[in-house]
Wavefront OBJ file of the C-alpha trace (Angstrom):
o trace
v 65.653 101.732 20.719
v 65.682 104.266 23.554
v 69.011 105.418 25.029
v 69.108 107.344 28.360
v 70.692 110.682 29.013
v 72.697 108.968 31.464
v 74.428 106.186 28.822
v 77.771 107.638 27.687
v 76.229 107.058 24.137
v 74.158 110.344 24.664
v 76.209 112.320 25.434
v 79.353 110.373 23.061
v 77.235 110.622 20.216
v 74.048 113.528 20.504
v 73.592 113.025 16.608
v 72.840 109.338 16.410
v 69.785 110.510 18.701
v 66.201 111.553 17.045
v 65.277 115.021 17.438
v 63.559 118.281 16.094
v 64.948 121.396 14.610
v 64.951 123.220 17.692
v 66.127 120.294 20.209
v 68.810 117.719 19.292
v 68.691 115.121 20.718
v 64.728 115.561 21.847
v 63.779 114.375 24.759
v 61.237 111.498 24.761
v 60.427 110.747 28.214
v 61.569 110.240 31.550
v 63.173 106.775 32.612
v 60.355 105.384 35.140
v 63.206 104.246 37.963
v 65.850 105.754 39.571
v 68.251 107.507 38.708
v 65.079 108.909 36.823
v 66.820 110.807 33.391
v 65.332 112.133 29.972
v 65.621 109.015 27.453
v 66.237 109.551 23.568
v 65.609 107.476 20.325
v 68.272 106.064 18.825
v 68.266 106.893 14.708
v 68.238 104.097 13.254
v 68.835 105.400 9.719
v 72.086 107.056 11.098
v 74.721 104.521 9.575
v 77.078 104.646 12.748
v 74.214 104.005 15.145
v 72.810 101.137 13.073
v 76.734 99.787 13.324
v 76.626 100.184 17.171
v 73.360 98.509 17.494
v 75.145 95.543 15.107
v 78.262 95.313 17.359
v 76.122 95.059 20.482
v 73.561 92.461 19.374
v 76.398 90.615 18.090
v 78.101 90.237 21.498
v 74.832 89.461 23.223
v 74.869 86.467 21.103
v 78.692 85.854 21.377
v 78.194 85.321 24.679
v 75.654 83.270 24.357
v 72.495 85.133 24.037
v 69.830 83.509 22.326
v 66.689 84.834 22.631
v 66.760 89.189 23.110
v 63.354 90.301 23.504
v 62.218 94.289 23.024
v 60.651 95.364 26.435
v 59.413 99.174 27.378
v 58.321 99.968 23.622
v 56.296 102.965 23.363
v 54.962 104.740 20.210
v 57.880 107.502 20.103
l 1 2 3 4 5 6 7 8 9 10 11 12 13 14 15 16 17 18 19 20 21 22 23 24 25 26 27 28 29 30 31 32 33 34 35 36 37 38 39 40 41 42 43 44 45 46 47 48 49 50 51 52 53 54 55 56 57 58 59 60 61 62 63 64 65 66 67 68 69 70 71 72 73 74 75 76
């Protein structure tokens, strides 16, 4: 799951984001339309992001989402 620099969840929550030793969060990319920003990975072993991730598919389907398909994966 990417996450741009520009969702409040970056900059909310830097250590639910993959990253390296030297760079936390680590920047993966650069979103491809504007406003172009550096996009991050969300951690999915991080217990608090995997609950965030829960709560938002969750109300995608409680209102009335059926079908949620991945789009724009790359191999982060």
């Amino acid at each position: 799951c990417t996450i741009s620099a520009l969702d409040p969840l970056s900059r909310d929550h830097p250590e639910w984001l993959l990253g390296s030793a030297e760079e936390k969060p680590l920047a993966r990319g650069q979103w491809f339309w504007e406003p172009h920003g550096d996009i991050y990975c969300l951690d999915t072993t991080h217990p608090e992001a995997q609950e965030w991730l829960r709560q938002n598919i969750r109300s995608l389907a409680e209102r009335g989402i059926r079908y949620l398909k991945r789009d724009f994966i790359r191999d982060f």
